[in-house]
Structure formats: structure tokens, C-alpha cells
N, C-alpha and C positions, 0 to 999 in steps of 0.2 A: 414457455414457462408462464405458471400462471401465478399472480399474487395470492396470497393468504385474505379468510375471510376478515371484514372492517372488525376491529376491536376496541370498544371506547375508551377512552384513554382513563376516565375513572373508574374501569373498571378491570386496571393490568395491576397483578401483580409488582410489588416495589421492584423496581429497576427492570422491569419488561419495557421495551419499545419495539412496539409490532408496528406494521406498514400496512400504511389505509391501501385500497385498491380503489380505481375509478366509481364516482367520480371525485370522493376526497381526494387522491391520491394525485391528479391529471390539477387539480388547484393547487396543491402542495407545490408540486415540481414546477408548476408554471412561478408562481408566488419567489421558489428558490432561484430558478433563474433569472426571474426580472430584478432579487437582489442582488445575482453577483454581478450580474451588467452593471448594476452602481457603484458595487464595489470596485471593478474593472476602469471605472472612469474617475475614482477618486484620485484628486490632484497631492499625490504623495509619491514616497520612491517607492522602485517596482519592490522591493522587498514587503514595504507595508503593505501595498495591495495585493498582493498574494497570502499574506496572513490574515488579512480580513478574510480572502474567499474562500480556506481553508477554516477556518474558525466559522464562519455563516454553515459551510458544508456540516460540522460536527455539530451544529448549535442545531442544526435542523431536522437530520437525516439519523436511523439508527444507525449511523457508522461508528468503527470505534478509531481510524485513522484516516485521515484525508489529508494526503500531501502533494505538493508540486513539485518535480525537482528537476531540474536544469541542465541541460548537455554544456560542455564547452564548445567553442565555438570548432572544430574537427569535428563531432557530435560523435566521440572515442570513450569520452568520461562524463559522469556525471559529477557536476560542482559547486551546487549548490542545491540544498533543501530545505521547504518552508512545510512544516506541517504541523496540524494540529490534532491532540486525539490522547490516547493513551495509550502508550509505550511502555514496555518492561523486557522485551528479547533482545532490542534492537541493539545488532553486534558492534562494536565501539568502530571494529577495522571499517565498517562499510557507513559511520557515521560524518566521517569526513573528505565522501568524495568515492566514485568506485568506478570500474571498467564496465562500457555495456556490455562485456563479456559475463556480467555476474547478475541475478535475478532475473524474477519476472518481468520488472523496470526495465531491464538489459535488454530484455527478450522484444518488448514491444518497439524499445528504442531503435532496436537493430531488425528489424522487419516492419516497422513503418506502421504496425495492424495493431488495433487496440485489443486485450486482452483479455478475455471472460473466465476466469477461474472460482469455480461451482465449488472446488473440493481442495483448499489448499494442504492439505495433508497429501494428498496424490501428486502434485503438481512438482518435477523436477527442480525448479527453477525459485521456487516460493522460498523468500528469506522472512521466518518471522517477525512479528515485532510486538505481537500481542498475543496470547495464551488461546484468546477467546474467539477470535479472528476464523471464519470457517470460509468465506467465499473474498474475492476480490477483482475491483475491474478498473483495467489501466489503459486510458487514452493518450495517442501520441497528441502533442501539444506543436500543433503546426502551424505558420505563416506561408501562405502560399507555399516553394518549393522547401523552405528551411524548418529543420524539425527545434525546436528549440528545449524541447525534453518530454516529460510525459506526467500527467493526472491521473495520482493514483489514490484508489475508496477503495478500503476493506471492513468489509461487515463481520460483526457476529452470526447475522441471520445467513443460511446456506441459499435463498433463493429467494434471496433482497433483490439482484441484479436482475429483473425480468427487463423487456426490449423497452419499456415505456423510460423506466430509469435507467436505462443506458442511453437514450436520446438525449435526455437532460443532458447527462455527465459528458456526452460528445457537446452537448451544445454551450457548456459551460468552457467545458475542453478550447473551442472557437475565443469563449470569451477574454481566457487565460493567457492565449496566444496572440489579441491582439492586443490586451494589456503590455506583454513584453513586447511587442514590436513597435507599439508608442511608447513604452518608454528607454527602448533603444536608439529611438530616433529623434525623442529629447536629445538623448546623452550627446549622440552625437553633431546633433543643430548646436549644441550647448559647448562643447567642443571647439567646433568649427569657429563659432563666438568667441571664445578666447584665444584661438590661433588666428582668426581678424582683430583681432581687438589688440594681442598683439605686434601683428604688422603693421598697425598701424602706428604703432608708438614707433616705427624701427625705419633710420633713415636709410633709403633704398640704394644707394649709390654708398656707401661707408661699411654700413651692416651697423651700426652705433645706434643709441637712441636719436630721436628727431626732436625737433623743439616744441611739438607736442608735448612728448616725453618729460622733457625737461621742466617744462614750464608745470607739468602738472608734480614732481617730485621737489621740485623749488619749492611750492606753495603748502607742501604737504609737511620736508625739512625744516621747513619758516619756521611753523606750528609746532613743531615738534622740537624743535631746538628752543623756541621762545619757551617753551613750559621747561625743560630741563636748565635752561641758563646756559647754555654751552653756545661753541662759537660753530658760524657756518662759513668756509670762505668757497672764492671762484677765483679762477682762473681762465680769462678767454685769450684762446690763440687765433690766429690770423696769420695765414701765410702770406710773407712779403711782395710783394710784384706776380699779382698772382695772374692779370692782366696777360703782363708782357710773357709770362708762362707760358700759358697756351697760344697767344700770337707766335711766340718763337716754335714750339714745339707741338703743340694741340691742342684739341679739346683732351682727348684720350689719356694725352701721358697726364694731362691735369688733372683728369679721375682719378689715377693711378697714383698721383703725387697725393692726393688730398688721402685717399685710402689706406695709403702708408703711414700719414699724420697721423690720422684717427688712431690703426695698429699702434702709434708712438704713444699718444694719448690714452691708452689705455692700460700700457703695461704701469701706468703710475696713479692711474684710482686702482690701489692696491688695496683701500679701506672695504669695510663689508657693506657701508650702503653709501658708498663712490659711485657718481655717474658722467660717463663720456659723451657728449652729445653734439651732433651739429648744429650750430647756432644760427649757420644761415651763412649758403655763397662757401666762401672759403674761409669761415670760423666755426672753431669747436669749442669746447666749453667743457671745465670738468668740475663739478659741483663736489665738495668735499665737506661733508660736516665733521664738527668734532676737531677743526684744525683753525690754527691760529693764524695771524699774517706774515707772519716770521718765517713759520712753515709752508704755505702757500708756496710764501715767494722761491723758497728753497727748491720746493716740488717745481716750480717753473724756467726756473735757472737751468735744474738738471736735465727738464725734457727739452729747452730750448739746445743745450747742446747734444744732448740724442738727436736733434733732424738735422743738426750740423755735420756729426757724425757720419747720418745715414747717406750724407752727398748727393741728391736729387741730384741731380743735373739740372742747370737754368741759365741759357746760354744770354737771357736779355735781363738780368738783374743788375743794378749800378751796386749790391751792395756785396755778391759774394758770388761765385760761379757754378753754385747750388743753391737751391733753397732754404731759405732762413725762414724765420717767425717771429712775431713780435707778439708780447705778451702782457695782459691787464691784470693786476691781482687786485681782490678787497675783499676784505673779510669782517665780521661782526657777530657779536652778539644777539638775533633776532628779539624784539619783542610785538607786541600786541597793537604798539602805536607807530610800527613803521611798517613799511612795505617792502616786499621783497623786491621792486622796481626799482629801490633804492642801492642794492648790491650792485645790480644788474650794471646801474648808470655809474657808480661806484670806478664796480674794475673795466667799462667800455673808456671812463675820461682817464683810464692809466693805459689803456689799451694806445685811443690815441696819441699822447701823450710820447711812447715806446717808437709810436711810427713818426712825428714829430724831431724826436731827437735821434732820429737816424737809423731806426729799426733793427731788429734783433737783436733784441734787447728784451727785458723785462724789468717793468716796471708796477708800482703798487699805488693806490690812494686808496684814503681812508672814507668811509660813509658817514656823509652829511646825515 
């Protein structure tokens, strides 16, 4: 098929847009695809850049629709549509989503072959979407083996689509598809970063936060309680004779005893931003804002008798024939001239203190 003769553009009729032939035309399409290549690499989410290279397409080209639209990952549905143009048919049911059982879209999706349609009045398969629309051509949007959906242009004009502008639209087609496949593999680097990011917060032997964790939600509580006026307390436990634990019994069952702690320790940050954490060795730590000393100590009393309860077995402790704990509370009012270090040291010299006067026990000082 051959292009229509050059027609100057001041000298078309209002709202004519005719299509230069080479060599205007071979400048044109090169000029359009070296801008969607730009637009393909703009550092935005993959939805904006596919509305720019639909909107470049209509800004450019006598098209009156230019869309992308996106298989699911099955590549069963289409689930996503970015297009820009003039619409007035387009049916509501196939506007949010459709089977590549339905359309010409369906058709090229599900035979992998891009699709030249000369005469969409003839065409079985042709879902309008514009009145004016006579021809249309749809490329699969491919990554290597994975189809990721299909580029579709429909003209006014019936024999717009000659082989030179269908090279383009395949070669934009390329462009399209490796925009979605950078920016699937952001998503998912990006992903992957926040599921490192974190396990790193999450101590490995407990499944609790780690003192990473901690220390970074400590400093962030400080802050956030100093501007509200409210109270932040802690609570650090310490399993008693933790030593002679696994001298007597292992290292294992001592994993196993501390992992139970932790589970004990957890069922009592029952607050919405309570945090459990290993503090280091055989201490855990539960950071509670929003609570008083009073209530601390009460919180500590009770889970000291929940590991009483739970009976570890601990055949080398001089203080009880299970596992006990000893426990530090302190609590305060953050502000802007003290340091969260200051908790810290707070409830560790009541911690000691508890192991002092004979362990399992809980005990409270107040911050200097």
C-alpha cells in the first residue's frame, strides 16, 4: 500500500490531517520514535509513561485513538488501559477490564501476531470507540518470551497504516515493552528492599524485633511523645540463670526457652504502637508508650508470672526449678533535653537491682 500524495499542511481544509509520504514522512516517524524512546525512559511510574507515549502518539500522528493496554499476569484479561484520543462508543462493560476472548485487542493478544485492520466495519472482532475510526493496527507488546499486552492506533484515515508506519508502531511497540519490564523490575528490586530492609529489623532466632529495631523506634517514640507530653515506659526482662540453663540442659533448649519468652512478651504489647524486642543475649525489652509507671510495673508483674506459669524446666537455677525473670521498669515523660539513653539506664539499674535482691522479681527506678 502506498501513501497519499504530500499535502501542505496550510493548505488542508479545517480539521484535515493528511500523512506526508517520504521523505517528510520517513523524518516524521523517525523524530516520533526518538521521542517515545524518551518518554520510555522518563524516571516516573510505568502508568505516567505510557500516558505520555500515548498522548505524543495523538499529538503527532492523524490518529484519533492510541492506547496501551495490559494483560494480567495469566495474559487471560486485559487490566489495565492508558489511552489517549477521542472516545464516544467505547462500551462501559469493556472499559474496566475484558477477556482476550473479546476484540481485535483479544485477537492479537491471543495469537501473539500484530493486527492490520484496513476496514473496521468488516472486521468481526472490531469494538468501536470512535464514529470516525475506519482503519486500525494492533502490536503485541512483548518482552522477550512474556506478552505483556498489546499497542493499539486507530485512524480516521483507511490507508494510514502503509509498511513504513507500521515499522514505527512495531518499533515503538519494543519501546513500550521495555518500559514495562524496567519498570517491573524496579517494583520488584523495590520490593525485595523492603522485605531486606525488613529482616533486617527482625531478630533471627525469636522472630521479635532486634535492637536495631528498637533503638530506631525508641528515638522516633522519644520524639513523638516529647511534642505530645505523654509518658513513654520500658520494661527489660532478663532470664534468670541463663548460664547454668544451657550448661544443664543446651544451647537448644535455651533457644527454645528464650523463643517462648519472647511469645510471653508479646502477648502483653497489646498497645497499637507496642514493641517486643531482643535487647541482647538473654534480654528482651518491650517499649510501651502512652503508659505510666504504675502500669509498667503492673504489665511486668503479670508477664513475670505468665513464665512462672509456663514451667521451663531448669534443672541448675538456685532460685526455682523452672525458669524465672527478673525485671527493670522506668518510665517518663520524654522531652527535647533528655536522651532516650536515659530510660534505657533508668530501667537496666532496676533491672539489676531485681537480680540483686534475689531475682524474679520486678522491680522500677525512676529517670534521673
Amino acid at each position: 500500500m502506498h501513501g497519499p500524495e504530500i499535502v501542505e499542511l496550510d493548505e488542508q481544509p479545517a480539521g484535515a490531517r493528511e500523512v506526508p509520504v517520504a521523505p517528510v514522512w520517513h523524518a516524521r516517524l523517525a523524530g516520533l520514535l526518538a521521542e517515545v524512546s524518551r518518554e520510555a525512559l522518563q524516571g516516573e511510574d510505568l502508568e505516567a509513561v505510557l500516558r505520555r507515549i500515548v498522548d505524543c502518539l495523538v499529538r503527532n500522528l492523524p490518529v484519533a485513538i492510541a492506547s496501551i493496554i495490559l494483560l494480567d499476569d495469566d495474559g487471560t484479561h486485559f487490566v489495565q488501559e492508558v489511552w489517549a484520543g477521542d472516545l464516544d462508543l467505547y462500551p462501559a462493560e469493556l472499559a474496566h477490564g475484558w477477556p482476550v476472548s473479546v476484540g481485535a485487542a483479544g485477537r492479537c493478544a491471543r495469537t501473539g501476531e500484530a493486527q492490520l485492520i484496513t476496514d473496521v466495519e468488516s472486521d468481526p472482532d472490531y469494538v468501536p470507540g470512535n464514529t470516525k475510526v475506519r482503519s486500525e493496527y494492533l502490536v503485541p507488546i512483548r518482552h522477550r518470551a512474556r506478552l505483556h499486552g498489546v499497542l493499539n492506533i486507530e485512524s480516521t484515515q483507511p490507508d494510514f497504516f502503509y509498511p513504513e508506519a507500521r515499522e514505527v508502531f512495531d518499533a515503538i511497540a519494543d519501546q513500550v515493552a521495555g518500559a514495562i519490564h524496567l519498570a517491573r523490575v524496579v517494583a520488584e528490586l523495590e520490593a525485595a528492599n523492603r522485605k531486606l530492609e525488613t529482616l533486617s529489623m527482625i531478630d533471627g532466632l525469636t522472630g521479635i524485633a532486634n535492637r536495631r529495631c528498637f533503638d530506631q523506634r525508641l528515638a522516633a517514640e522519644w520524639e513523638w511523645q516529647s511534642v505530645e507530653h505523654r509518658e513513654l515506659a520500658l520494661v527489660l526482662v532478663d532470664a534468670d540463670s541463663f548460664k547454668p540453663l544451657n550448661d544443664a540442659h543446651g544451647h537448644l533448649y535455651g533457644d527454645e526457652c528464650l523463643r517462648e519468652l519472647a511469645r510471653l512478651c508479646t502477648r502483653f504489647a497489646d498497645g497499637t504502637d507496642d514493641l517486643v524486642a531482643r535487647f541482647g543475649g538473654e534480654e528482651l525489652v518491650l517499649l510501651l508508650p502512652d503508659r505510666s509507671l504504675e502500669a509498667a510495673v503492673a504489665l511486668g508483674e503479670a508477664l513475670r508470672r505468665d513464665v512462672e506459669a509456663a514451667a521451663m524446666r531448669h534443672d541448675n537455677s538456685a532460685i526455682a526449678p523452672y525458669v524465672t525473670v527478673s525485671i527493670g521498669v522506668a518510665a517518663v515523660t520524654p522531652t527535647a533535653a533528655r536522651s532516650p539513653d536515659r530510660l534505657i539506664a533508668a530501667a537496666d539499674r532496676a533491672l539489676y537491682a531485681a537480680k540483686a535482691q534475689g531475682r524474679n522479681r520486678v522491680v522500677a527506678a525512676q529517670v534521673d
